[in-house]
VMD Tcl script that draws the C-alpha trace (Angstrom):
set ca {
  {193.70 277.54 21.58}
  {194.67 278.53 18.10}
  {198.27 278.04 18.99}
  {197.90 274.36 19.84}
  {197.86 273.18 16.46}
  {200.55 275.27 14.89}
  {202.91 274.05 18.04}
  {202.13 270.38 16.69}
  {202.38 271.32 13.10}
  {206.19 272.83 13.86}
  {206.93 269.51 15.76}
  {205.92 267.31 13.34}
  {207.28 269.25 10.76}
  {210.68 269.13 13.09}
  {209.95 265.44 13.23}
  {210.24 264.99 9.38}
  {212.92 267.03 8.84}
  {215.13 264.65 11.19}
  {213.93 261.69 9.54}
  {215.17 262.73 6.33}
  {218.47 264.04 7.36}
  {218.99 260.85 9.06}
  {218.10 259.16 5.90}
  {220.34 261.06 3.71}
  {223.24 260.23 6.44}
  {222.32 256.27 6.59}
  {222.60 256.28 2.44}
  {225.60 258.45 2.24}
  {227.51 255.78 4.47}
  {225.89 252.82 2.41}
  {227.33 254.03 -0.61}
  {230.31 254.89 0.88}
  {230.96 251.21 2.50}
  {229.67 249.62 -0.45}
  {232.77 252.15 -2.51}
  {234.90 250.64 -0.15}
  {233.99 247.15 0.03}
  {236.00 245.18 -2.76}
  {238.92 246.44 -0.20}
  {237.61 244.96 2.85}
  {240.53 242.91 3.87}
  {242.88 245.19 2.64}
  {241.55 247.68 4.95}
  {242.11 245.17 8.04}
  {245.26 244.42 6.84}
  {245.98 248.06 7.16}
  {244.21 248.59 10.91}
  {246.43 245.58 11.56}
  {250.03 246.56 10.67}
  {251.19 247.69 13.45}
  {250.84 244.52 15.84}
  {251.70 242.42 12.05}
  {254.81 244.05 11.91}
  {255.71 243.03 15.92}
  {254.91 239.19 15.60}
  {257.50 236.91 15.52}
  {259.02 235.49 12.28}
  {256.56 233.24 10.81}
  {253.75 234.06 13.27}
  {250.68 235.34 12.25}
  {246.98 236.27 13.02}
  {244.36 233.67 13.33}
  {240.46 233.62 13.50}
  {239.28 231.30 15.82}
  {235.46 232.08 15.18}
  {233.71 230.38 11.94}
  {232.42 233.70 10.10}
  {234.94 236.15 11.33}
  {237.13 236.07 8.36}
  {234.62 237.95 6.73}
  {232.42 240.01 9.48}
  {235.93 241.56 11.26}
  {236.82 242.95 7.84}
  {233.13 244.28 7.63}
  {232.97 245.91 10.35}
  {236.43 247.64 10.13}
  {235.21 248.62 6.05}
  {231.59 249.93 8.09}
  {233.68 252.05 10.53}
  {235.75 253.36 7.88}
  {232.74 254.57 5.92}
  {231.73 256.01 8.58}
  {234.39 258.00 9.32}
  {235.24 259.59 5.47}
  {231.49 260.08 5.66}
  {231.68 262.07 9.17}
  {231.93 265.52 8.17}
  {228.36 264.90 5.77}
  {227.20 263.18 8.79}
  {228.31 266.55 11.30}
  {226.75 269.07 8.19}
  {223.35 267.29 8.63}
  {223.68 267.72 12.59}
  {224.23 271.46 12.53}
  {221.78 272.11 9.73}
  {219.29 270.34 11.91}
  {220.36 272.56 15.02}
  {221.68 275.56 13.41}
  {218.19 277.68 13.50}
  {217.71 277.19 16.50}
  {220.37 279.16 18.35}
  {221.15 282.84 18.21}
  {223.99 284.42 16.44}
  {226.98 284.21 19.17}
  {225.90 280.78 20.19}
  {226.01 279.47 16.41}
  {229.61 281.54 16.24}
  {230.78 279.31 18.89}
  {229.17 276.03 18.26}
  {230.63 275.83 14.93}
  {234.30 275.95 15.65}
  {233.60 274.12 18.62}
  {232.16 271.21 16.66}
  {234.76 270.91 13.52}
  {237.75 271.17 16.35}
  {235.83 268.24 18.45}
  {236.14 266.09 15.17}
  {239.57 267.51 14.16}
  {241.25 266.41 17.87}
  {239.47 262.79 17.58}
  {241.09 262.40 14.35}
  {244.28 263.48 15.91}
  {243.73 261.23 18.79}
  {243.07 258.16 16.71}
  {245.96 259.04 14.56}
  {247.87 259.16 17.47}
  {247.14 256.11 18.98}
  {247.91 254.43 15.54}
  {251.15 255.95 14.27}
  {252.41 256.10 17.65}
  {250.99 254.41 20.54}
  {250.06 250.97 18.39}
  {253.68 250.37 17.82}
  {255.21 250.53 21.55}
  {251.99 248.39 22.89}
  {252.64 245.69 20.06}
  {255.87 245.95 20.50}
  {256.02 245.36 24.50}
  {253.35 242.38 24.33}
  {255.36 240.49 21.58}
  {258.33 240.86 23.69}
  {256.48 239.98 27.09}
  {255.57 236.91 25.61}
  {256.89 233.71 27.32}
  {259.17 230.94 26.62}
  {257.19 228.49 24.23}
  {254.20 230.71 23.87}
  {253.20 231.73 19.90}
  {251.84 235.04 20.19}
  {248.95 234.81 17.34}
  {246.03 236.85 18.58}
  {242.61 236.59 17.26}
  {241.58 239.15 14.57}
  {238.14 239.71 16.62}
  {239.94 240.36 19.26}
  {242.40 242.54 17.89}
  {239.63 244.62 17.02}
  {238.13 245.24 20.01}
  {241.27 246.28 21.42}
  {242.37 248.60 18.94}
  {238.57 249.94 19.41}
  {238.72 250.53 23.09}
  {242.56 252.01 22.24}
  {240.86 254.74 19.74}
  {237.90 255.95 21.49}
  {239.86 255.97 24.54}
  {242.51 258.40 22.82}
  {239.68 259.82 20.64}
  {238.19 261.23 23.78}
  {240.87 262.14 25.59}
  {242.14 264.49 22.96}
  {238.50 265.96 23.53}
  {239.64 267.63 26.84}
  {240.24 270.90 25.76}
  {236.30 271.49 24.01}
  {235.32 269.85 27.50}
  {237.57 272.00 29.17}
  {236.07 275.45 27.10}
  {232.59 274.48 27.25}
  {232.30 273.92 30.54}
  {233.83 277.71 31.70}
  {231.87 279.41 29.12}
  {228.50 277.83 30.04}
  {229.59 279.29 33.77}
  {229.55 275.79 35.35}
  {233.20 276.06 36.46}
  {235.51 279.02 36.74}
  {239.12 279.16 35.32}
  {240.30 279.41 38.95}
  {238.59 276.07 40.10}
  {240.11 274.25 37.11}
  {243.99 275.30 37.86}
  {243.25 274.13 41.58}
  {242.15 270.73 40.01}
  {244.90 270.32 38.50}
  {246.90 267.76 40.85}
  {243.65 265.62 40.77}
  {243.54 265.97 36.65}
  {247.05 264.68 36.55}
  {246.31 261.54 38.78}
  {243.35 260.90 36.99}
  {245.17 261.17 33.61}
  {247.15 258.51 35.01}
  {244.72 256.47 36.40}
  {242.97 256.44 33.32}
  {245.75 255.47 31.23}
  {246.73 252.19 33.62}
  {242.92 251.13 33.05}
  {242.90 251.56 28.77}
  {246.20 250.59 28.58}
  {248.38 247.81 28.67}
  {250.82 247.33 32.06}
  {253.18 249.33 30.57}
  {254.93 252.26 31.84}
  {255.67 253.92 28.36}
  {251.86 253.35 27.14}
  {249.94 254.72 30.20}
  {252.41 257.53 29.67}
  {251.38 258.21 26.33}
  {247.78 258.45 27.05}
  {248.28 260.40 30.61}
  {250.93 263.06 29.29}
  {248.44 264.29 26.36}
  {245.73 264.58 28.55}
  {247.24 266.63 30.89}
  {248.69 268.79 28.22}
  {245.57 269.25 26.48}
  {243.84 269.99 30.01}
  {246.06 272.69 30.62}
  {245.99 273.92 26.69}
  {242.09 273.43 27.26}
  {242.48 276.26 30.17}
  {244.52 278.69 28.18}
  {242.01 278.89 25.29}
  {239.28 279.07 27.87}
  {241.15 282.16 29.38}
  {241.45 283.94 26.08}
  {237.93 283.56 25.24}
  {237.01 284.91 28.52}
  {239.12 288.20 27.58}
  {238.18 288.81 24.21}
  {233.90 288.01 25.41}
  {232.44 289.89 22.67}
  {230.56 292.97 24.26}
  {226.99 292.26 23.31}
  {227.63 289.11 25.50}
  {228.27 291.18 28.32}
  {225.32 292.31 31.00}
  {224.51 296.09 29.71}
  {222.92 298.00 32.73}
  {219.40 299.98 32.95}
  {220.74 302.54 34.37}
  {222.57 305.99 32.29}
  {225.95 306.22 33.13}
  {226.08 309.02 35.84}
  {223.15 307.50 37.86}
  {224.27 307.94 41.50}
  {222.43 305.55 43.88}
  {220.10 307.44 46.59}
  {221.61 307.39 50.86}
  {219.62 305.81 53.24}
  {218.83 309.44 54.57}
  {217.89 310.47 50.83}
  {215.38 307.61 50.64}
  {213.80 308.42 54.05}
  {213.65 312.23 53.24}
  {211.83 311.41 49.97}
  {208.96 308.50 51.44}
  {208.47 311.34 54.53}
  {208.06 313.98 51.63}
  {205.77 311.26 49.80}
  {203.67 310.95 53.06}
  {202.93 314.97 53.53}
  {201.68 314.95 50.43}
  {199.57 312.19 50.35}
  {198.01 313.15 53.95}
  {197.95 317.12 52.53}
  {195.70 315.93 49.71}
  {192.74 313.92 51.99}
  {189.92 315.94 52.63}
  {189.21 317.32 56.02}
  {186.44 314.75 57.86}
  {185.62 317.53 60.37}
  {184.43 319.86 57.51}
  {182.32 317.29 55.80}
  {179.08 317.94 58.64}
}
mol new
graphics top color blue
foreach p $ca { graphics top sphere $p radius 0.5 }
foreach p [lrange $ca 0 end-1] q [lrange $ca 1 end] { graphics top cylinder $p $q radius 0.2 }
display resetview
């Protein structure tokens, strides 16, 4: 009974702690967005560069909404804050976490966590510096006859945002990949047998966030394939180099020798003699 309360007391206690990490995360992105908000539309000016630089001469963006001339650049100033403020935000999530797993698991966790951020930088950066340009570039120049290509900042936003979290999570594979062999819930063998269905996938995936370009659903289908297969190979090595305290350790010594069948019967018919030798006679007992 006495254990009752001090379960609740650790809960609650657990409760609290969350609450103010979260708090400290919430503030640390306030001030951060309100750093950053004098630059607002130079900010969406930036995000938009890529598809600015493809429109035709003397095209240009428009808002069709009433307010969106000053919510898009919000938003895109929010996310930003967001982002410079991730790795505070990812600190507050392991400290929270970190006591309660054991020693290899927090070894693991840790790299696994800062390279899951690292590749959805590098997947956003990707689809920016690389992908953003060919896309823009093909839709401008798909563009009919008589047509003025001036998309809507609102919806140039949502677009872009489907385009990074798509390529944010596909450069994710390989963590996927690693986690899911060294939680035991696939084998490296099953995973290189998958492989033709990984590759239509990939490219199935990339005709459904991309546009219906060849070049673009390359881009995204190509890296994830690559990083599936680079996901296997670090998965392999981390199999080989399994620290040993990970490893089952058996009860028995070394030179233990497991008994016949004929051994085990000689010993439970040696185990019966003795057990009948030892009851007293009845026939005595008059």
């Amino acid at each position: 009974m006495s254990d009752a309360p001090d379960k609740q007391e650790t809960f609650i206690s657990h409760l609290i702690e969350l609450r103010d990490r979260l708090l400290k995360t919430v503030a640390v992105v306030v001030v951060i967005f309100i750093g950053l908000f004098p630059w607002a539309n130079d900010l969406y000016t930036l995000l938009a560069q890529p598809l600015i630089s493809k429109l035709p001469q003397g095209s240009q963006m428009i808002a069709t909404a009433v307010a969106s001339t000053f919510f898009i650049p919000v938003k895109v100033t929010l996310m930003a804050a967001f982002l410079i403020a991730l790795p505070f935000v990812l600190y507050q999530m392991w400290a929270f976490i970190a006591p309660g797993l054991y020693r290899h698991e927090k070894k693991l966790a840790l790299p696994l966590l800062v390279a899951s951020v690292v590749l959805f930088f590098v997947g956003m950066s990707f689809a920016y510096f690389l992908v953003f340009p060919v896309v823009f570039g093909f839709l401008a120049g798909a563009t009919p006859e008589g047509v003025n290509f001036a998309p809507d900042i609102g919806a140039y936003l949502d677009f872009v945002m489907t385009l990074f979290i798509a390529f944010g999570i596909t450069f994710e594979v390989p963590v996927v990949v690693i986690l899911l062999v060294i939680s035991n819930m696939v084998t490296i063998e099953k995973l290189r047998e998958a492989r033709p269905y990984v590759i239509v996938g990939a490219f199935v995936i990339g005709a459904i966030f991309t546009p219906p370009d060849v070049i673009s659903q390359i881009m995204l289908a190509v890296p994830l394939w690559v990083l599936y297969e680079f996901g296997i190979l670090v998965a392999s090595f981390l199999r080989k180099v399994k620290p040993a305290e990970e490893q089952p350790q058996s009860s028995y010594p070394s030179d233990y020798t497991p008994m016949t069948d004929e051994q085990m019967e000689a010993e439970l018919d040696s185990i019966d003699d003795q057990i009948k030798s030892s009851k007293p006679d009845s026939s005595a007992q008059v």
